[in-house]
DOSEZA-374136 format. One line per field, with one value per residue (C-alpha): residue in one letter; x, y, z. Coordinates in steps of 0.5 Angstrom, whole numbers, padded with zeros to 4 digits. Each point is the difference from the previous one (the first is absolute). Example, Ala and Ser with C-alpha at 12.3 -4.5 7.8 and 13.67 -1.06 7.14 Angstrom:
rest: (a/s)
px: (0025/0002)
py: (-0009/0007)
pz: (0016/-0002)
This chain:
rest: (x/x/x/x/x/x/x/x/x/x/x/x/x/x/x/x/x/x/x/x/x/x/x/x/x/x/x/x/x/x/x/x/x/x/x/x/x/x/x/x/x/x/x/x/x/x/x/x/x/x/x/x/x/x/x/x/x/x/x/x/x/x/x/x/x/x/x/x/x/x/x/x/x/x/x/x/x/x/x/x/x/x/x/x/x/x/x/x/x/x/x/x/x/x/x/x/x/x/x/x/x/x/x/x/x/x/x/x/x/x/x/x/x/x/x/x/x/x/x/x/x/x/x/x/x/x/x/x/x/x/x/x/x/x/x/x/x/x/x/x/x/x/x/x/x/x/x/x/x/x/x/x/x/x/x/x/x/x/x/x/x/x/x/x/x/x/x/x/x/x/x/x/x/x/x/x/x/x/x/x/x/x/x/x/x/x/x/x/x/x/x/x/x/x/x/x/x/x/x/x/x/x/x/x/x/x/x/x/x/x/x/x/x/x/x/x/x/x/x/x/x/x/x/x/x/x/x/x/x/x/x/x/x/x/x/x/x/x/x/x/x/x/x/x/x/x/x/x/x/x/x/x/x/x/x/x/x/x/x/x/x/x/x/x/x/x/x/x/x/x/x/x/x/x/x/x/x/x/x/x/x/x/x/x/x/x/x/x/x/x/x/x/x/x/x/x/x/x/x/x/x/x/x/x/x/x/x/x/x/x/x/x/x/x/x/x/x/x/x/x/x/x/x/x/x/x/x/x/x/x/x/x/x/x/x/x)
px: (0000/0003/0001/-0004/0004/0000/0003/0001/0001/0004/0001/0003/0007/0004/-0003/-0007/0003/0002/-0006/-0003/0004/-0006/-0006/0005/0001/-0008/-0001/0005/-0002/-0007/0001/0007/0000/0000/0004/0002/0003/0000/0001/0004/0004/0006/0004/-0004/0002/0005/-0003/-0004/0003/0004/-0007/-0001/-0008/0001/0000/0002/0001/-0001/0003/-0004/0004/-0002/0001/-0004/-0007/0001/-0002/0005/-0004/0003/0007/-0005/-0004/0005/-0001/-0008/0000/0004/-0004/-0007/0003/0001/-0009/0000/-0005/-0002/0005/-0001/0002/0002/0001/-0007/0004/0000/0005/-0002/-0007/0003/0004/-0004/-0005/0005/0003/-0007/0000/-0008/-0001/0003/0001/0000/-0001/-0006/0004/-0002/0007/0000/-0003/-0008/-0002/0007/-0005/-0003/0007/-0001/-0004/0000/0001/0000/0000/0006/0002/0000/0008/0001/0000/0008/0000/0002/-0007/-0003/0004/-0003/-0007/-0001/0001/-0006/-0005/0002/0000/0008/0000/0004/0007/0002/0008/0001/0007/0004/0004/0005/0008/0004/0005/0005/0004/0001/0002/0008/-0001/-0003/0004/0006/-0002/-0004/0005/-0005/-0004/-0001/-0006/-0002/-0002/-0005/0000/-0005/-0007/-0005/-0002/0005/-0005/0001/0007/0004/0005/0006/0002/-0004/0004/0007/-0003/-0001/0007/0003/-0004/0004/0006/-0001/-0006/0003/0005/-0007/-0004/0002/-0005/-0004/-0004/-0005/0002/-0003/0005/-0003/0001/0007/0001/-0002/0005/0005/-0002/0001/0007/0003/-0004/0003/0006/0002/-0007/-0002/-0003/-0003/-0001/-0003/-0004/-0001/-0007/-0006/0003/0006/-0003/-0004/0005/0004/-0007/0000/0008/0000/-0002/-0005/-0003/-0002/-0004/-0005/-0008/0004/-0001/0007/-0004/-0005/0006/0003/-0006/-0001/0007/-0001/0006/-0002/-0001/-0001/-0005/-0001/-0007/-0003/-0005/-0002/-0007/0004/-0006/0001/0007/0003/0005/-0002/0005/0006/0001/-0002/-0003/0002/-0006/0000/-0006/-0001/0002/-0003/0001/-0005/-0003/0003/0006/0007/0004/-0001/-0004/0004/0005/0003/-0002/-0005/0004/0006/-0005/0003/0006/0006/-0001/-0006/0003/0005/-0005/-0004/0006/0002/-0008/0001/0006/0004/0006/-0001)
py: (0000/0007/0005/0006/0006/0007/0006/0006/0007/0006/0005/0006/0002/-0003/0000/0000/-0007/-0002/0002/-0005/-0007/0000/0000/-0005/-0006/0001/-0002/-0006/-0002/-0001/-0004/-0003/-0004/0005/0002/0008/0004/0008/0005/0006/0006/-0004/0005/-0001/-0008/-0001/0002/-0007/-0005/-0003/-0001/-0008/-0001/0004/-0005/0005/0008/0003/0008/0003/0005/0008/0007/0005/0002/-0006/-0006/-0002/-0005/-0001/-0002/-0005/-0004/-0007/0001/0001/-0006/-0005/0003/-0002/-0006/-0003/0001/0003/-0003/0007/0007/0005/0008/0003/0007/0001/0005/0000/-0004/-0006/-0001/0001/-0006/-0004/0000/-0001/-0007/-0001/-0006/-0002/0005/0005/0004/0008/0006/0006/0006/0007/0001/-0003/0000/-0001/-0007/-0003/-0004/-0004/-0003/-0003/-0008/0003/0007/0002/0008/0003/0001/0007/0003/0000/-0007/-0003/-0002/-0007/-0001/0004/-0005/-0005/0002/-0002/-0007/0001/-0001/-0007/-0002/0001/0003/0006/-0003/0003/-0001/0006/0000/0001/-0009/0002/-0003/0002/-0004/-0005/0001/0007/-0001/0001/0006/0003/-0003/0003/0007/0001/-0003/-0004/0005/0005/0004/0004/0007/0001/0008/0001/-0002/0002/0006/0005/0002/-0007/0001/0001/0005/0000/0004/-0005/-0006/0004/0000/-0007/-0001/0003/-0001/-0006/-0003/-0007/0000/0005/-0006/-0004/0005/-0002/0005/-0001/0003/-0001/0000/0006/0007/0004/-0006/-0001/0006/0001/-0005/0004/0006/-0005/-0003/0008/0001/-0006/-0002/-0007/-0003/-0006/-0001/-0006/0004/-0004/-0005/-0004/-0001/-0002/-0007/0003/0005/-0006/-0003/0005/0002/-0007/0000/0006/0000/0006/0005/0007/0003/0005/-0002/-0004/-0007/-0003/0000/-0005/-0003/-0001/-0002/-0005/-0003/0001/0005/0006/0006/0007/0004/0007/0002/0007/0001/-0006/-0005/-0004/-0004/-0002/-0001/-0002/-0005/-0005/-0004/0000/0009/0006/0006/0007/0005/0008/0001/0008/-0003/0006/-0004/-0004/-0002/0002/0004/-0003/0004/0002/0007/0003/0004/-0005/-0007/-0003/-0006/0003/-0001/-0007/0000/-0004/-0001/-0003/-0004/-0003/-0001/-0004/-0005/-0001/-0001/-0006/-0003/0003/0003/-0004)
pz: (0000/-0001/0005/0000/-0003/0003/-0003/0005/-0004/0004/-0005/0004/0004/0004/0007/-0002/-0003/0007/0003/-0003/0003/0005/-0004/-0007/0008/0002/-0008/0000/0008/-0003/-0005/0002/-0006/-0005/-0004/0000/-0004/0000/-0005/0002/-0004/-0002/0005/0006/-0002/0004/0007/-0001/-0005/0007/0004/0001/-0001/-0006/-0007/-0005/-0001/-0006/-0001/-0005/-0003/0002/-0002/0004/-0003/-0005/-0001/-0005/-0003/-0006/0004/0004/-0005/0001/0007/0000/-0005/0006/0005/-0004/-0001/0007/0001/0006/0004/0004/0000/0005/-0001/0006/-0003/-0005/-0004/-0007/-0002/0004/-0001/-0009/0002/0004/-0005/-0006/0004/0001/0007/-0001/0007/0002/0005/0001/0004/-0001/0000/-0003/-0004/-0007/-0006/0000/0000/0003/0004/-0006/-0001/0007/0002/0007/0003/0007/0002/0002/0008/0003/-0001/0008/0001/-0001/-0007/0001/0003/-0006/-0005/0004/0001/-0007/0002/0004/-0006/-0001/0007/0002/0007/0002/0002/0007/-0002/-0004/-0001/-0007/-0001/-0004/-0003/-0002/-0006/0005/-0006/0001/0007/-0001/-0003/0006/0006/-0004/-0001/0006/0007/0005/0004/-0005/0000/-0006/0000/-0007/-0002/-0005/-0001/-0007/0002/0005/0004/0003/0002/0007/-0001/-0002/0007/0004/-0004/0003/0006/0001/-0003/0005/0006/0002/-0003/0001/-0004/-0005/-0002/-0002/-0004/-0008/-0004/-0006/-0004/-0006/-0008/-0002/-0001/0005/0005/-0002/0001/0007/0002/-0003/0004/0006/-0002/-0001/0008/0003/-0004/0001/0001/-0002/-0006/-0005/-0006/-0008/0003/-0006/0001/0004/0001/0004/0005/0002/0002/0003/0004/0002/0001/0005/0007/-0001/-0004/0000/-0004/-0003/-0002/-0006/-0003/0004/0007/-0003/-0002/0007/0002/-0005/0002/0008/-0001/0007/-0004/0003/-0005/-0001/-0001/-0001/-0006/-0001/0003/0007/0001/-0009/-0001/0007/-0001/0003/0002/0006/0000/0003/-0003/0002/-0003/-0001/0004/-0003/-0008/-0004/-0007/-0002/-0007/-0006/0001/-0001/0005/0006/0001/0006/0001/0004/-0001/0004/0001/0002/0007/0001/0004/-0001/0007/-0002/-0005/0005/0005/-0004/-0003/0008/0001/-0006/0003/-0006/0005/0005)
């Protein structure tokens, strides 16, 4: 007798794909003898292509704003040939209720949301109406199940891996105990100031001898290490990281993290590597971590909605301390 196939879909960025491990194991704990495949952006693939319960990742090529159909069409010809029994679409956006369709599992399941062209639903055997935006956003992606009889998980971390391959490659460029300092998120309103970087820096030596910085691959967050490197000469730094593969498995190989409202801290939870999170413009209660970590919020953050950088003078997270930071990596166990 076959097994039953289901395709998962998460056509979005990279900490939205983490977020969505809980929900993909409730789907692979109710039907234990299923095989589960999952369709991702191809350069999110490497967040999930270690997962155990996981038969097969398949990295659909992306560019922003496109679907690139004209680039995907062996892949869809490959997915349609595996007869998927069910699909399931965490997200509704367009992109995946077209693809849904195309690779036509006999049912398939999608959320109802107001986004999107009219009549998306109708690509859809099963909708479901999309959760309010202040529940956590592993609960939202698990909320879909509920319409085929998947209760909520009461686990809700991210179960992430990183390639054992890739181990050497971490253990000789980070030394054991290091922990990793991320500088950059996607918008600059969510980045702890380089002052408050020095700061920690220089709090305590012991601990500076541990810090090995990062950052993100675009220019401006280079250059935001740069700047850092002509404040503290001598740091230590990781720079080129070849790509996702690879900062997973320095997240995984590092003591601990710290980080801003980035896709990193997901990783780190992901990966049971403590964490220390910067939030301020951002929805706790949707994006905590969820994992081994602490949050540190700026309460009075004016900068919500769809500005990119911060709208004060000084920026709203430069409220959090060092102090705070070096606190909470004690309060994990980090220094002690």
């Amino acid at each position: 007798m076959r097994k039953l196939k289901i395709l998962a879909i998460k056509f979005k960025y990279l900490g939205d794909v983490a977020v969505c491990i809980p929900a993909l194991r409730s789907l692979h704990k109710h039907y234990p003898n299923a095989e589960i495949h999952f369709l991702v952006a191809s350069d999110a693939a490497p967040i999930v292509e270690h997962i155990p319960w996981v038969d097969r990742i398949w990295p659909f090529p992306r560019k922003r704003g496109k679907l690139l159909l004209g680039q995907s069409i062996p892949m869809l010809a490959a997915l349609r040939r595996e007869r998927f029994d069910f699909s399931v679409d965490f997200v509704g956006n367009d992109r995946g209720a077209i693809l849904s369709y195309i690779i036509g599992a006999e049912e398939r399941l999608g959320p109802i949301v107001t986004r999107g062209f009219l009549g998306r639903t109708h690509l859809y055997t099963r909708t479901r109406v999309e959760p309010p935006v202040h529940l956590h956003e592993s609960i939202r992606n698990a909320d879909l199940l509920t319409a085929i009889g998947i209760p909520l998980p009461e686990d809700l971390r991210p179960e992430l891996y990183s390639d054992p391959s890739l181990k050497p490659y971490a253990e000789n460029l980070l030394p054991e105990g290091s922990i990793l300092c991320h500088l950059s998120t996607s918008m600059p309103k969510k980045e702890w100031p380089l002052e408050r970087w020095a700061d920690l820096y220089r709090i305590d030596e012991t601990l500076a001898r541990r810090l090995v910085f990062i950052t993100g691959p675009s220019k401006r967050e280079r250059e935001r290490l740069t700047e850092l490197k002509a404040r503290i000469p001598g740091i230590q730094t990781v720079e080129d990281i070849p790509d996702l593969a690879h900062l997973l498995a320095i997240i995984d190989r590092a003591s601990a993290l710290i980080c801003g409202d980035t896709a990193p801290a997901h990783l780190a939870a992901g990966l049971s590597t403590p964490y220390v999170a910067i939030f301020g413009p951002s929805t706790v209660s949707q994006w905590d971590p969820r994992g081994h970590g602490k949050l540190l919020i700026a309460e009075d953050c004016a900068c919500w909605g769809h500005p990119r950088s911060c709208l004060r003078a000084r920026h709203c997270l430069a409220d959090i301390s060092a102090h705070s930071v070096y606190s909470a990596l004690h309060s994990l166990s980090v220094l002690s």
